[in-house]
N, C-alpha and C positions, 0 to 999 in steps of 0.2 A: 731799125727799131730795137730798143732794149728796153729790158725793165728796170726799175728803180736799182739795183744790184749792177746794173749797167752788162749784165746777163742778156745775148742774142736774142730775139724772138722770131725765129723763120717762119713762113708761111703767114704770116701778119697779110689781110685786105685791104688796099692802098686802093680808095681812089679819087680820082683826078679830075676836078670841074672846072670846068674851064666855064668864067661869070658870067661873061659875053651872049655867048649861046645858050648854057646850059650842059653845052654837050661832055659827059661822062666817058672817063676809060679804067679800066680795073687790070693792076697788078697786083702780085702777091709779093712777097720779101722772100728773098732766097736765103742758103743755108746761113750766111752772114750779118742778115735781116738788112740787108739792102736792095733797094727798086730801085727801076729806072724806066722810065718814060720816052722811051725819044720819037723823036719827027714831032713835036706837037709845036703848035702855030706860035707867034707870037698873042701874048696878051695876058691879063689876070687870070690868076688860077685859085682855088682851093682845095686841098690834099688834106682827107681823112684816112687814118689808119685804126683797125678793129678787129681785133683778136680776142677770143673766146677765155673770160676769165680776166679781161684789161679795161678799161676804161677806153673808149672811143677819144683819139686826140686826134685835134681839126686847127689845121696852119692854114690861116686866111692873107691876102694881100701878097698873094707871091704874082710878082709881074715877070714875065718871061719877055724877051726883049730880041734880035736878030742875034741868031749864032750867039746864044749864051747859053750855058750850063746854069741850070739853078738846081737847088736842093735845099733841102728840109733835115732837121735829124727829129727825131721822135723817139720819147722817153716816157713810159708809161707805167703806174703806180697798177698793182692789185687790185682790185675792186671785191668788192665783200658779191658772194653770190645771191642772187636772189631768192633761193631757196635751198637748200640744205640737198649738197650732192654727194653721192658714195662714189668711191674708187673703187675699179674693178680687186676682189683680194685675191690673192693668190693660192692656189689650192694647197695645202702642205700634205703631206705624207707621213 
């Protein structure tokens, strides 16, 4: 996961639907803003990822097939806040 600067985004929430079932798994992006999934079944999936401060981006139609690696890259724009936040300031001296 990067941002539009093509800048890391660690700790990004991935996750993983598999259409079939329904059934949900959650990883986070490590320091490199890459996840990984494994052991999961063959079949359609869809992969959202949703970081604090980004636009939620949702890759649909990913079919996982016997003994295949699949992946996704995700590139995500700023998203304007919903309400006007401070930053913590720092005390000076």
């Amino acid at each position: 996961m990067t941002d539009s600067s093509g800048a890391v985004i660690p700790a990004a929430k991935v996750t993983l639907l598999r259409v079939g079932t329904g059934e949900r798994r959650y990883e986070a992006t490590d320091s490199s803003g890459n996840y990984s999934f494994p052991l999961i079944d063959i079949g359609d999936y869809t992969v959202s990822v949703e970081v604090s401060g980004f636009k939620t981006e949702t890759k649909t139609g990913i079919t996982v097939e016997l003994q295949q690696k699949a992946g996704s890259t995700f590139s995500s724009k700023w998203e304007r806040p919903l309400k006007e936040s401070r930053w913590p300031r720092p005390e000076w001296s």
